[in-house]
N, CA and C atoms of all chains as a GROMACS GRO file, in nm:
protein
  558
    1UNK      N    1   0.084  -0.119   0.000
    1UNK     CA    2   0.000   0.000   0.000
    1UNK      C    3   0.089   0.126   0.000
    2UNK      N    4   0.032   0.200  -0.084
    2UNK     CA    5   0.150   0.364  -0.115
    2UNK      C    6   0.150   0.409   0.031
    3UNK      N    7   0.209   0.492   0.088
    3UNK     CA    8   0.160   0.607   0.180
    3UNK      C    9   0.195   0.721   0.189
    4UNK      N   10   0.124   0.787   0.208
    4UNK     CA   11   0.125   0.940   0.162
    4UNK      C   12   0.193   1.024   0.302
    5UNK      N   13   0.287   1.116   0.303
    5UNK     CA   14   0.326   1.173   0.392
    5UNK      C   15   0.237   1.345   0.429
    6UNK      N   16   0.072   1.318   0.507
    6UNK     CA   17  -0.018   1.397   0.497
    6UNK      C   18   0.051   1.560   0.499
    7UNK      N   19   0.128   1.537   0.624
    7UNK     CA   20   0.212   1.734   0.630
    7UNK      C   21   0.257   1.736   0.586
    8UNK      N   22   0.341   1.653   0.446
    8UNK     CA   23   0.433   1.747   0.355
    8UNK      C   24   0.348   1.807   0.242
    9UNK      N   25   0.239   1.697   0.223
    9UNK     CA   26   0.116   1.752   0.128
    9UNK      C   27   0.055   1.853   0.143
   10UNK      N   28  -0.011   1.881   0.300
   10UNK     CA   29  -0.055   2.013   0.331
   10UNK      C   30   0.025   2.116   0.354
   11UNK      N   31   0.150   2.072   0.332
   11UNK     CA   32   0.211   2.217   0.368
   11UNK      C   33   0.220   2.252   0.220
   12UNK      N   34   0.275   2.147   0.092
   12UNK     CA   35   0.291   2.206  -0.044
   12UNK      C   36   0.144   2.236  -0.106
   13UNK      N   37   0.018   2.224   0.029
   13UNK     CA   38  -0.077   2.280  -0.031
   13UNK      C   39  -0.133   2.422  -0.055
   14UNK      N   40  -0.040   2.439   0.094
   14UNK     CA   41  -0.022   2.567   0.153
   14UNK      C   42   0.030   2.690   0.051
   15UNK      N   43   0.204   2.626   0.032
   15UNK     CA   44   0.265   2.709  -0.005
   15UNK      C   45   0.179   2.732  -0.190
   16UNK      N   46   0.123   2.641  -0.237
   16UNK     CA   47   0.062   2.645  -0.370
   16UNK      C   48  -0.051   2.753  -0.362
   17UNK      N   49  -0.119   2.770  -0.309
   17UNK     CA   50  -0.233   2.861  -0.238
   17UNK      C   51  -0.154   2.989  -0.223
   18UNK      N   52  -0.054   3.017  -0.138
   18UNK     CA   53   0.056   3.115  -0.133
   18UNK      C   54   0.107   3.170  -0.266
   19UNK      N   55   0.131   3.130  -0.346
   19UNK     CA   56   0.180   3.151  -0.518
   19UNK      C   57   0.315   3.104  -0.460
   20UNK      N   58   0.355   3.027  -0.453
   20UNK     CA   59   0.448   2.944  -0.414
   20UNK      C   60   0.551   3.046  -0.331
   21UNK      N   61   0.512   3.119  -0.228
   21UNK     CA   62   0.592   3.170  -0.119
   21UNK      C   63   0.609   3.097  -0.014
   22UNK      N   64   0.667   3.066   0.088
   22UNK     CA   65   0.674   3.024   0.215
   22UNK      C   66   0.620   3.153   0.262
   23UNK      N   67   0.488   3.081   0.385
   23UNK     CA   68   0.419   3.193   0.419
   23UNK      C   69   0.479   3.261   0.549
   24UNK      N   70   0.418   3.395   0.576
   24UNK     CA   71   0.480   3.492   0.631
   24UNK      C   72   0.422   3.427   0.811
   25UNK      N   73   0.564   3.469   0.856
   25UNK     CA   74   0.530   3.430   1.027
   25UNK      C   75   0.434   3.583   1.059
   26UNK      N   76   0.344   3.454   1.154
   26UNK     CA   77   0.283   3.548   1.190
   26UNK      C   78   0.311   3.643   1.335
   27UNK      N   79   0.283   3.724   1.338
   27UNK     CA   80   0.348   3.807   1.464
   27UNK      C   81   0.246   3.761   1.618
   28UNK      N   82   0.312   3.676   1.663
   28UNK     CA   83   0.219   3.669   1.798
   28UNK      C   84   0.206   3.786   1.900
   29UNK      N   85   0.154   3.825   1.958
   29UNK     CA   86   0.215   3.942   2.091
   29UNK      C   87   0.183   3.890   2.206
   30UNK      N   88   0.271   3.943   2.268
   30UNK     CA   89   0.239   3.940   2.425
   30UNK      C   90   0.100   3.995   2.470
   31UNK      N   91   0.091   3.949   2.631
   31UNK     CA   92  -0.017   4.024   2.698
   31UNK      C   93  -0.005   4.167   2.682
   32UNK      N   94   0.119   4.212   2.753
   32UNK     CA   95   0.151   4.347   2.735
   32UNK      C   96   0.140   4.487   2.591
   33UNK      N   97   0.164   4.370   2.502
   33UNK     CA   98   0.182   4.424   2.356
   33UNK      C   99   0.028   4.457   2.308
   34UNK      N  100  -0.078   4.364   2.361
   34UNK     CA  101  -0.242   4.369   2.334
   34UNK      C  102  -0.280   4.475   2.414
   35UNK      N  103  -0.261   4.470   2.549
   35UNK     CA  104  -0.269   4.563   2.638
   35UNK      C  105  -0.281   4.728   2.582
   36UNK      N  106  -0.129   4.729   2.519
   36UNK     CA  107  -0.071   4.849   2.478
   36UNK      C  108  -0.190   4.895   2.361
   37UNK      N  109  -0.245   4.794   2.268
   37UNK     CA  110  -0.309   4.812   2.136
   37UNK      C  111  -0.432   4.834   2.206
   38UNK      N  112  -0.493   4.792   2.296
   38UNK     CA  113  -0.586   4.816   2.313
   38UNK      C  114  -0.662   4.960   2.336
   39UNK      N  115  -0.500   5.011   2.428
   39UNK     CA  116  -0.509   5.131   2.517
   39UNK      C  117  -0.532   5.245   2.411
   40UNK      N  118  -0.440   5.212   2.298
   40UNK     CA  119  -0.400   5.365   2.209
   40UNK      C  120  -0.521   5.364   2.096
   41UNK      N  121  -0.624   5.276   2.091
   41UNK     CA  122  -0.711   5.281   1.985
   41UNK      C  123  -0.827   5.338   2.028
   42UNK      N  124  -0.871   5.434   1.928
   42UNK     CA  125  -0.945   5.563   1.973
   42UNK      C  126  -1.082   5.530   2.076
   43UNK      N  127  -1.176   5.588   2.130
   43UNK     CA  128  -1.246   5.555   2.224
   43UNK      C  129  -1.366   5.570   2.183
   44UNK      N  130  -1.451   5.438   2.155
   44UNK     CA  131  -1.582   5.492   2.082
   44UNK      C  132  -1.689   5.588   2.158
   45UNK      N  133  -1.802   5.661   2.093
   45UNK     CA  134  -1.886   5.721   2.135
   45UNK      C  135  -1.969   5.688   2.161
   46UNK      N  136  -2.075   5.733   2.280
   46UNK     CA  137  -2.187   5.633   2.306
   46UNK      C  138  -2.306   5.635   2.227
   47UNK      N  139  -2.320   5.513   2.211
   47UNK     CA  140  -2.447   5.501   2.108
   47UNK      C  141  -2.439   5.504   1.986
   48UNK      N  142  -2.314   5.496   1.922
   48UNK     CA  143  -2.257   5.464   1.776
   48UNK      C  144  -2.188   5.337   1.761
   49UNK      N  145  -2.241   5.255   1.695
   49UNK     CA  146  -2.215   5.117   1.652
   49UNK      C  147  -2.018   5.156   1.590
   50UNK      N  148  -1.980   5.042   1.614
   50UNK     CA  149  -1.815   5.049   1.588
   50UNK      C  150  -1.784   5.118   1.473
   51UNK      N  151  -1.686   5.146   1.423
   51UNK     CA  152  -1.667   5.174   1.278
   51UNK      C  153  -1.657   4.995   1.199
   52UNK      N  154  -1.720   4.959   1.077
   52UNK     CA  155  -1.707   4.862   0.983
   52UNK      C  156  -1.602   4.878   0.927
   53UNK      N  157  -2.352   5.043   3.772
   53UNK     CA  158  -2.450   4.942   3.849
   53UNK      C  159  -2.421   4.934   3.981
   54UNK      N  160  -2.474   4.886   4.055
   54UNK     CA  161  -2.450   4.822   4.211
   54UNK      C  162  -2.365   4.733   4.236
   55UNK      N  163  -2.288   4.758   4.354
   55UNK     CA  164  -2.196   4.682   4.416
   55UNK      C  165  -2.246   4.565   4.413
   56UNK      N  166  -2.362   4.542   4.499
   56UNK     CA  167  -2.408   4.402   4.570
   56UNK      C  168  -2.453   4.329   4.432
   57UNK      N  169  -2.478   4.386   4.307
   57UNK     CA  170  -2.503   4.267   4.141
   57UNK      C  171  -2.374   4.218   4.126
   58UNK      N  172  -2.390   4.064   4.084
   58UNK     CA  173  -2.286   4.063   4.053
   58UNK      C  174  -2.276   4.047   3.876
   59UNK      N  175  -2.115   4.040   3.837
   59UNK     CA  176  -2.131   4.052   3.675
   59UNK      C  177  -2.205   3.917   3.638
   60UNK      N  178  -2.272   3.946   3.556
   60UNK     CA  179  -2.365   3.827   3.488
   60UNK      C  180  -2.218   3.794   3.368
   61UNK      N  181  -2.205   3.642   3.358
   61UNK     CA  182  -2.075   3.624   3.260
   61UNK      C  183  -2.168   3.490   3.140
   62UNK      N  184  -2.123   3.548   3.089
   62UNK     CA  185  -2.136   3.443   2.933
   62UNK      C  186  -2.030   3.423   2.886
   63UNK      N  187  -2.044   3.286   2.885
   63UNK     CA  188  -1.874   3.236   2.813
   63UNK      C  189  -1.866   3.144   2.740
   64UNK      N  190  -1.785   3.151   2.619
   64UNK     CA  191  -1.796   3.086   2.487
   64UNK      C  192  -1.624   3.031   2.456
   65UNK      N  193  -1.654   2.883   2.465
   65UNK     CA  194  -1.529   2.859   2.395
   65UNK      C  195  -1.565   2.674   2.344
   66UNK      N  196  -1.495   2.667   2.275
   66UNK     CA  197  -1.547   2.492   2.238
   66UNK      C  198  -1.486   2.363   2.312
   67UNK      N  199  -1.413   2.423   2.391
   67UNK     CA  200  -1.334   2.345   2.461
   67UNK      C  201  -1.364   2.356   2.614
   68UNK      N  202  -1.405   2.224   2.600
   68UNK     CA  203  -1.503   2.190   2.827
   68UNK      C  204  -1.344   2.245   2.903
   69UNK      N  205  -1.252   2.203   2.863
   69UNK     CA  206  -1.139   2.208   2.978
   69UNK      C  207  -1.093   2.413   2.988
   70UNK      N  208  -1.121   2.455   2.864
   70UNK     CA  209  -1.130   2.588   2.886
   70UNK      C  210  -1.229   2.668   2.948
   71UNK      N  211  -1.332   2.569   2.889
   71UNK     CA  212  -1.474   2.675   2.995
   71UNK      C  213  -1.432   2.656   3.138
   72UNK      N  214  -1.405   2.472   3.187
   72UNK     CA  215  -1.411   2.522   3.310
   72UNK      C  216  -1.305   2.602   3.402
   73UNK      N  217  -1.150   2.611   3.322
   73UNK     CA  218  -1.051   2.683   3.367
   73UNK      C  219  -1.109   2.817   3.398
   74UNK      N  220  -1.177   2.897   3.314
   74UNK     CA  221  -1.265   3.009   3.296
   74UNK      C  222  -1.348   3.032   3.385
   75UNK      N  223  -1.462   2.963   3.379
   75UNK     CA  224  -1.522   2.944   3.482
   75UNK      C  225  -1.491   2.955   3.621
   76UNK      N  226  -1.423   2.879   3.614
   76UNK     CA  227  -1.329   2.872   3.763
   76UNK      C  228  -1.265   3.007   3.789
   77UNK      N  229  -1.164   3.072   3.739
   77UNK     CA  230  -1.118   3.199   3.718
   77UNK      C  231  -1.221   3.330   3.769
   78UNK      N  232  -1.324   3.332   3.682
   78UNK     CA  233  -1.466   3.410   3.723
   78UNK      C  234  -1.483   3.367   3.784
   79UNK      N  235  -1.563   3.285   3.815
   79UNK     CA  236  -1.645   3.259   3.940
   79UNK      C  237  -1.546   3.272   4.132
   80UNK      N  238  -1.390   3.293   4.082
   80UNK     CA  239  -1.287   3.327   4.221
   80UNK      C  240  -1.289   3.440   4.202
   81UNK      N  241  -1.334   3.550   4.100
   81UNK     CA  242  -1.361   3.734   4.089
   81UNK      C  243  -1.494   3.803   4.179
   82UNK      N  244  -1.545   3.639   4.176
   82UNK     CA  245  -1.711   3.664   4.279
   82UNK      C  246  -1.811   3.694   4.159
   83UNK      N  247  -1.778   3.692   4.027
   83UNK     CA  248  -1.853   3.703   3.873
   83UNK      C  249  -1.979   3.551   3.877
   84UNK      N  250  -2.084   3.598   3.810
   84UNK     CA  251  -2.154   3.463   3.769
   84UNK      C  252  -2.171   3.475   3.668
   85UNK      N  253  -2.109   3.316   3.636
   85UNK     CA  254  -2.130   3.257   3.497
   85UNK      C  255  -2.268   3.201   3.446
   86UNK      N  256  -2.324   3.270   3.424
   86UNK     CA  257  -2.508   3.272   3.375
   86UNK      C  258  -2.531   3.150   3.279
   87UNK      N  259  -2.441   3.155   3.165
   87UNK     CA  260  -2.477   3.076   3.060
   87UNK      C  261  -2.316   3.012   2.969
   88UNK      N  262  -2.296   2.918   2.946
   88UNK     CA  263  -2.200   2.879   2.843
   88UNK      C  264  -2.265   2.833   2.715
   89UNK      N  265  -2.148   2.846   2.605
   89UNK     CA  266  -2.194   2.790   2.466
   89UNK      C  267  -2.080   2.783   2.459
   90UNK      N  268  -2.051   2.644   2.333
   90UNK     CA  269  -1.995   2.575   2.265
   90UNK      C  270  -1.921   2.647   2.124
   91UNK      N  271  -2.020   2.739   2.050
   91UNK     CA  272  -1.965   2.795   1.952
   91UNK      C  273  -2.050   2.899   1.950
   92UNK      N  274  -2.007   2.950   1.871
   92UNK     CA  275  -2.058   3.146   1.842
   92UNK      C  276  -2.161   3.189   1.840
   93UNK      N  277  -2.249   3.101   1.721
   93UNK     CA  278  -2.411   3.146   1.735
   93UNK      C  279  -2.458   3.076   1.822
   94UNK      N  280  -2.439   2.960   1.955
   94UNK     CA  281  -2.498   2.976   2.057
   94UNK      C  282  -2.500   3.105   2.122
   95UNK      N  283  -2.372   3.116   2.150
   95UNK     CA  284  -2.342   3.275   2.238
   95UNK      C  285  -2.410   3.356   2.182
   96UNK      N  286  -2.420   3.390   2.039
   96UNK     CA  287  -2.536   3.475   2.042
   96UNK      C  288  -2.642   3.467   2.035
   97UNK      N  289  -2.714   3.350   2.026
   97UNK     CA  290  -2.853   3.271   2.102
   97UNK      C  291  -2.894   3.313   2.240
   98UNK      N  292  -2.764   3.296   2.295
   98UNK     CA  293  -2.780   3.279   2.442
   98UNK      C  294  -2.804   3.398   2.507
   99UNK      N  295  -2.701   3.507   2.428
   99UNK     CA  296  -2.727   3.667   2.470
   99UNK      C  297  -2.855   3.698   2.488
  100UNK      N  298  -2.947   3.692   2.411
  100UNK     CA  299  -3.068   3.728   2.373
  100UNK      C  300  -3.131   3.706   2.481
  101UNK      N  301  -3.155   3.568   2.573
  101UNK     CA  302  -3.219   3.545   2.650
  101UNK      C  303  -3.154   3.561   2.806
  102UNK      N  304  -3.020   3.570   2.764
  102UNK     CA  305  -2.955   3.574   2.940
  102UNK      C  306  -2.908   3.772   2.954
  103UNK      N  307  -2.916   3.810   2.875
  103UNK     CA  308  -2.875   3.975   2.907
  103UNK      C  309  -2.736   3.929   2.961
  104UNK      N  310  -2.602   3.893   2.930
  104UNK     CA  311  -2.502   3.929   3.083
  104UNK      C  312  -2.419   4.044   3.040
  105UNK      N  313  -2.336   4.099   3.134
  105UNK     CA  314  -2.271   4.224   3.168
  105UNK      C  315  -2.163   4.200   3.083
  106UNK      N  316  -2.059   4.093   3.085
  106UNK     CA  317  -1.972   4.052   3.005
  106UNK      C  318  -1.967   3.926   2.965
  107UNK      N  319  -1.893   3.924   2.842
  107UNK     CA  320  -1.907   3.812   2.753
  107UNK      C  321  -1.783   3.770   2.702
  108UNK      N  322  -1.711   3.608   2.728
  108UNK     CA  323  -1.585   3.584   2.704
  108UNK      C  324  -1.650   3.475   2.581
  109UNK      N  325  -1.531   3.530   2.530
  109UNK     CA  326  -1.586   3.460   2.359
  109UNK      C  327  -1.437   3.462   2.292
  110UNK      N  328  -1.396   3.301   2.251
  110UNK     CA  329  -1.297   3.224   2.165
  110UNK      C  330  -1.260   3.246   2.074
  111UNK      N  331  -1.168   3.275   2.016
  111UNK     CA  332  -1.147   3.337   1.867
  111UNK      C  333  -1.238   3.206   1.756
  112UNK      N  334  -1.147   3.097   1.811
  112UNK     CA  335  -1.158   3.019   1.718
  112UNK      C  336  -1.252   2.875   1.786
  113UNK      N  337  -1.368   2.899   1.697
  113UNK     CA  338  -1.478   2.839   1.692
  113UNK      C  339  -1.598   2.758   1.619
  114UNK      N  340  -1.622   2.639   1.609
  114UNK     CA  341  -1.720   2.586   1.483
  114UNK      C  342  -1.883   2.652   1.508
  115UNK      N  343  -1.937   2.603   1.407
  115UNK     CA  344  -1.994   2.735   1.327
  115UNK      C  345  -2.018   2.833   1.307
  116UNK      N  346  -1.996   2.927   1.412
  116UNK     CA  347  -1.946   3.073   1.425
  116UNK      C  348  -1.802   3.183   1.469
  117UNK      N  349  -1.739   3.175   1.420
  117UNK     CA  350  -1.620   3.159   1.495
  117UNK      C  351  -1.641   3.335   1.598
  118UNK      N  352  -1.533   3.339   1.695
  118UNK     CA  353  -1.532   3.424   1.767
  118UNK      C  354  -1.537   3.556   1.695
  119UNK      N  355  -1.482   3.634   1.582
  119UNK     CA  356  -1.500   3.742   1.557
  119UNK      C  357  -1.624   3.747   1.469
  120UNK      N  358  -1.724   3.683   1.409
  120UNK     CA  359  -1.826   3.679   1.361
  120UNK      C  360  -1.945   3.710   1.474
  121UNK      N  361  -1.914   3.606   1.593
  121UNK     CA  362  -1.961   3.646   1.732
  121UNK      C  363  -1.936   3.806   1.740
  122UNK      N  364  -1.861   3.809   1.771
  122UNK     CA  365  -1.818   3.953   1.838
  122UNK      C  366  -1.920   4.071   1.793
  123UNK      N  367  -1.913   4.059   1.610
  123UNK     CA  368  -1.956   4.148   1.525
  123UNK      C  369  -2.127   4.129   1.568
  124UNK      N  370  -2.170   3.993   1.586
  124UNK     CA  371  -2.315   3.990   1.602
  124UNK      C  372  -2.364   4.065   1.690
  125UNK      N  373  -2.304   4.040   1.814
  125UNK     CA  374  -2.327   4.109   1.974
  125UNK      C  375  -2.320   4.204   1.980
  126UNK      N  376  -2.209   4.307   1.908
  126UNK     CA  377  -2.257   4.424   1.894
  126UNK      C  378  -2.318   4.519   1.833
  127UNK      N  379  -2.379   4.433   1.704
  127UNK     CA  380  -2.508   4.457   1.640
  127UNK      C  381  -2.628   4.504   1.801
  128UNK      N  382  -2.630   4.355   1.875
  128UNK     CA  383  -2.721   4.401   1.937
  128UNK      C  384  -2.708   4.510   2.094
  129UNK      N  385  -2.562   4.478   2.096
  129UNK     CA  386  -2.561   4.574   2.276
  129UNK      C  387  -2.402   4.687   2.245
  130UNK      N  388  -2.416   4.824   2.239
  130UNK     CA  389  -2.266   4.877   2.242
  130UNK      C  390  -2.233   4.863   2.386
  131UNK      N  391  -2.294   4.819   2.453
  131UNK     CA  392  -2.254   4.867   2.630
  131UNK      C  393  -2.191   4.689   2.656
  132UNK      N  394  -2.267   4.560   2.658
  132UNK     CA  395  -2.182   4.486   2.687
  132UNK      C  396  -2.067   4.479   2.660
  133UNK      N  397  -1.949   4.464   2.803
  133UNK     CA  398  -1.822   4.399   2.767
  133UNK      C  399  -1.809   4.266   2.657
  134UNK      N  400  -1.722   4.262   2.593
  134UNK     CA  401  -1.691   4.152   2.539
  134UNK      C  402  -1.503   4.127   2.490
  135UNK      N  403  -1.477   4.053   2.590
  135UNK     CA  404  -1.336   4.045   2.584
  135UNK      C  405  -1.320   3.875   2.543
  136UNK      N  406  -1.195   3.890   2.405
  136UNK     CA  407  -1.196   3.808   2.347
  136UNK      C  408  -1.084   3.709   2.394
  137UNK      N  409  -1.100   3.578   2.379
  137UNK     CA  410  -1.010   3.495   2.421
  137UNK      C  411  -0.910   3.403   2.287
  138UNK      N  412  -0.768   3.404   2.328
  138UNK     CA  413  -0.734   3.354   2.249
  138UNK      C  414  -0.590   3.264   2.261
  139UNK      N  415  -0.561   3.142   2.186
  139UNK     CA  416  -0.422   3.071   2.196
  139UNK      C  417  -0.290   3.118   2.203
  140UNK      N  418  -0.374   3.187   2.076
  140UNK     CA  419  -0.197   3.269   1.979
  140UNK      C  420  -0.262   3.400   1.938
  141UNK      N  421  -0.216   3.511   2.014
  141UNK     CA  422  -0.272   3.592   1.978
  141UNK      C  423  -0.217   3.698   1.848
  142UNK      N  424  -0.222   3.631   1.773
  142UNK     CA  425  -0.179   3.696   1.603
  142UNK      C  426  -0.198   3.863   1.572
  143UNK      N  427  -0.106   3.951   1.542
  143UNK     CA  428  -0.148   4.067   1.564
  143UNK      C  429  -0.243   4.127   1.480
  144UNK      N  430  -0.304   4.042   1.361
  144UNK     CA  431  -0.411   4.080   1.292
  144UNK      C  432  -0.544   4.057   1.324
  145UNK      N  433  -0.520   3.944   1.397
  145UNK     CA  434  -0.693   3.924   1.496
  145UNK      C  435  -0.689   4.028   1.576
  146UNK      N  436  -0.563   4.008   1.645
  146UNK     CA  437  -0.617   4.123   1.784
  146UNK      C  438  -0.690   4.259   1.733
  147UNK      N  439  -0.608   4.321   1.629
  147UNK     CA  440  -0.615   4.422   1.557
  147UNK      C  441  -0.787   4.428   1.522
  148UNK      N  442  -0.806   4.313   1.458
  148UNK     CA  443  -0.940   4.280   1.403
  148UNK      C  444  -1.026   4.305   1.477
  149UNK      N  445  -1.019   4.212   1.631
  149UNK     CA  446  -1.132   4.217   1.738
  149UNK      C  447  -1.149   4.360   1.816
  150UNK      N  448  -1.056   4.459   1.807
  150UNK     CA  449  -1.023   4.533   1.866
  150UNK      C  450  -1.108   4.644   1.759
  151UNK      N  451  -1.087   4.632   1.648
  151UNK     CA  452  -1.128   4.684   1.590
  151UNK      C  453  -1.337   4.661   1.546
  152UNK      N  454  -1.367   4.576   1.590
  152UNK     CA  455  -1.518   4.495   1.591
  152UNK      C  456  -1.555   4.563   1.700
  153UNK      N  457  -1.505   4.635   1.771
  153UNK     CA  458  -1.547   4.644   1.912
  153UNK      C  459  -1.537   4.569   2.040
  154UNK      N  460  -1.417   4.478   2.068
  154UNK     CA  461  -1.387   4.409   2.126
  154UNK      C  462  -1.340   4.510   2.269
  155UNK      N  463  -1.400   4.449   2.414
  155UNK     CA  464  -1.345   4.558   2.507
  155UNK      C  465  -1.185   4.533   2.521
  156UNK      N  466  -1.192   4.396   2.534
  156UNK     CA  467  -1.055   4.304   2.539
  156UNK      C  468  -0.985   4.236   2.446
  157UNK      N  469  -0.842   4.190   2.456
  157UNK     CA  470  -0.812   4.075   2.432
  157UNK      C  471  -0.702   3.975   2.458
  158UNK      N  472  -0.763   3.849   2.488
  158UNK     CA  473  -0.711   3.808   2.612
  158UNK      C  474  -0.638   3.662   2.566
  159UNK      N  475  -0.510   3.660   2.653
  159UNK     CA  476  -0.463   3.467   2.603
  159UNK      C  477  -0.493   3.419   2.692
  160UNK      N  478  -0.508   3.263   2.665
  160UNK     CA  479  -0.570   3.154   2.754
  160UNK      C  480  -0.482   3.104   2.770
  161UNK      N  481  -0.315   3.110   2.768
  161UNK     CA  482  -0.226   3.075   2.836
  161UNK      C  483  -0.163   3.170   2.928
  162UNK      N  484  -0.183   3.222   2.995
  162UNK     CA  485  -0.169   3.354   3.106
  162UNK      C  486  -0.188   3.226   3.236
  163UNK      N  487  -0.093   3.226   3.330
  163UNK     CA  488  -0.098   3.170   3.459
  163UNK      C  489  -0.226   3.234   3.513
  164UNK      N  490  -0.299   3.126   3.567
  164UNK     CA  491  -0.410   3.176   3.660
  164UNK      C  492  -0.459   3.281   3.716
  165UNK      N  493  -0.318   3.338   3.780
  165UNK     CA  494  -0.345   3.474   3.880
  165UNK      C  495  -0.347   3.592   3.768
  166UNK      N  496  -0.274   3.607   3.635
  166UNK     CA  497  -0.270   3.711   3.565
  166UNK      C  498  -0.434   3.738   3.478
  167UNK      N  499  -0.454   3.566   3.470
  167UNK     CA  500  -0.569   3.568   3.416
  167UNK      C  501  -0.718   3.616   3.431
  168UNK      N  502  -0.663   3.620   3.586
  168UNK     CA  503  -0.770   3.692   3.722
  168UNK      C  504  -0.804   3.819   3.679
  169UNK      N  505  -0.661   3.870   3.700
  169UNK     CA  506  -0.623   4.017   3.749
  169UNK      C  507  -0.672   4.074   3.590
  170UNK      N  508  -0.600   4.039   3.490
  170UNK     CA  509  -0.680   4.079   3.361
  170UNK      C  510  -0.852   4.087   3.301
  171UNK      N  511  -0.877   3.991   3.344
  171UNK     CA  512  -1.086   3.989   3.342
  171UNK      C  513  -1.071   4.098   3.456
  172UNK      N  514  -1.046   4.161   3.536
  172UNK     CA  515  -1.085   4.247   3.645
  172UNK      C  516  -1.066   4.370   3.614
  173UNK      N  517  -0.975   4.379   3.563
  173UNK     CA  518  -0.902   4.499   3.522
  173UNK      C  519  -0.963   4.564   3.426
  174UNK      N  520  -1.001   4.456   3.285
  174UNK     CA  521  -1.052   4.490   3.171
  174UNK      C  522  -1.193   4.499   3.195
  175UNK      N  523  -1.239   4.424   3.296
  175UNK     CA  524  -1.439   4.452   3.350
  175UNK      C  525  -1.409   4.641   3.362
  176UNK      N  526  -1.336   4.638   3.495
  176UNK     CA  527  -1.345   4.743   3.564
  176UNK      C  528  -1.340   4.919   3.440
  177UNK      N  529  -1.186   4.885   3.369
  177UNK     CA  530  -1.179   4.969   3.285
  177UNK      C  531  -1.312   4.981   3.174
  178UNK      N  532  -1.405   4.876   3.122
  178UNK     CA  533  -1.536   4.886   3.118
  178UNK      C  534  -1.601   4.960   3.154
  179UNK      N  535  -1.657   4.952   3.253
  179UNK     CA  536  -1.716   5.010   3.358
  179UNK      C  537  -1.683   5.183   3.363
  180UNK      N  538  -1.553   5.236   3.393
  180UNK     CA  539  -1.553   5.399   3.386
  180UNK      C  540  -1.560   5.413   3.223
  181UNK      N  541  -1.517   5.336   3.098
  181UNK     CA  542  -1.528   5.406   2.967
  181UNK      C  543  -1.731   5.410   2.998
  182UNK      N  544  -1.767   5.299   3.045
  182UNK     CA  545  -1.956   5.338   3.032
  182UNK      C  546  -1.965   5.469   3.074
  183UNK      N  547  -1.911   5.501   3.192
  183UNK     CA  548  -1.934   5.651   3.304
  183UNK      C  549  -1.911   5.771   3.224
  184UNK      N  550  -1.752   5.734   3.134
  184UNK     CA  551  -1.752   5.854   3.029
  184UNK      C  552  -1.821   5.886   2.960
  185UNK      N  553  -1.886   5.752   2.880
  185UNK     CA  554  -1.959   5.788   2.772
  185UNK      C  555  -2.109   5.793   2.823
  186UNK      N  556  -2.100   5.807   2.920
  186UNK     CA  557  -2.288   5.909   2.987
  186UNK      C  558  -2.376   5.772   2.949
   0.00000   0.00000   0.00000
């Protein structure tokens, strides 16, 4: 019976989907780093739905 | 609101061993956990009929995932908290949820006590942005 090595397939499924880039790391952050983003983003007004 | 209410909590994640870490977490803030769901459009099923104060909701979720949630809920309430929970917190979700109207956003790998102190912090800071905004 053949066998197929499933993660090398999904990953060259990946990168095919990608236009054949190795895809970009993604940036995790810290608690602190969310914290920070949270703080500096503007402060909505009451009774106005978010910006879309 | 009043001291003596306590926060009504709704909490959404698909994973039992996270709700009850969660759970557990709130419910040592003196918070009640009113209602859980499994995935997103429960939680927003569930909103409808439980009203709670804040709402912990999973990024990543089957058939609704957490920022689809997010976006629903605040279709219906700008005043509920809703602080988002997450593995890996990728700086384009955060960005995203933050941007949906998310009060929070939060990792579910944070040691216990930070995990505390953060739902408290982020309720509380809640709470005076309501006072500002009248």
């Amino acid at each position: 019976m053949r066998k197929y090595d499933l993660a090398k397939m999904l990953e060259e499924i990946r990168r095919d989907e990608g236009g054949g880039k190795e895809p970009a790391a993604k940036q995790v952050l810290t608690q602190a780093q969310i914290k920070a983003m949270a703080r500096a983003r503007p402060r909505r007004a009451a009774g106005k739905p978010p910006a879309k | 609101m009043s001291d003596e209410r306590k926060v009504r909590v709704l909490l959404a994640d698909d994973e039992s061993h996270v709700r009850l870490l969660v759970r557990t977490v709130v419910s040592s803030l003196g918070y009640d956990v009113i209602g859980e769901a499994a995935d997103g459009r429960r939680a927003v099923e569930l909103f409808d009929s439980i009203s709670p104060d804040l709402v912990l909701l999973d990024i990543n979720m089957p058939v609704m995932d957490g920022l689809a949630a997010l976006r629903a809920l605040r279709e219906k309430s700008d005043t509920v908290a809703i602080i988002m929970l997450t593995s890996l917190a990728s700086a384009d979700v955060v960005e995203q949820s933050l941007q949906a109207g998310a009060t929070y956003h939060l990792r579910k790998d944070l040691p216990v006590a930070e995990l505390k102190e953060e739902i408290k912090e982020a309720w509380l800071a809640h709470l005076q942005d309501l006072e500002e905004r009248g």
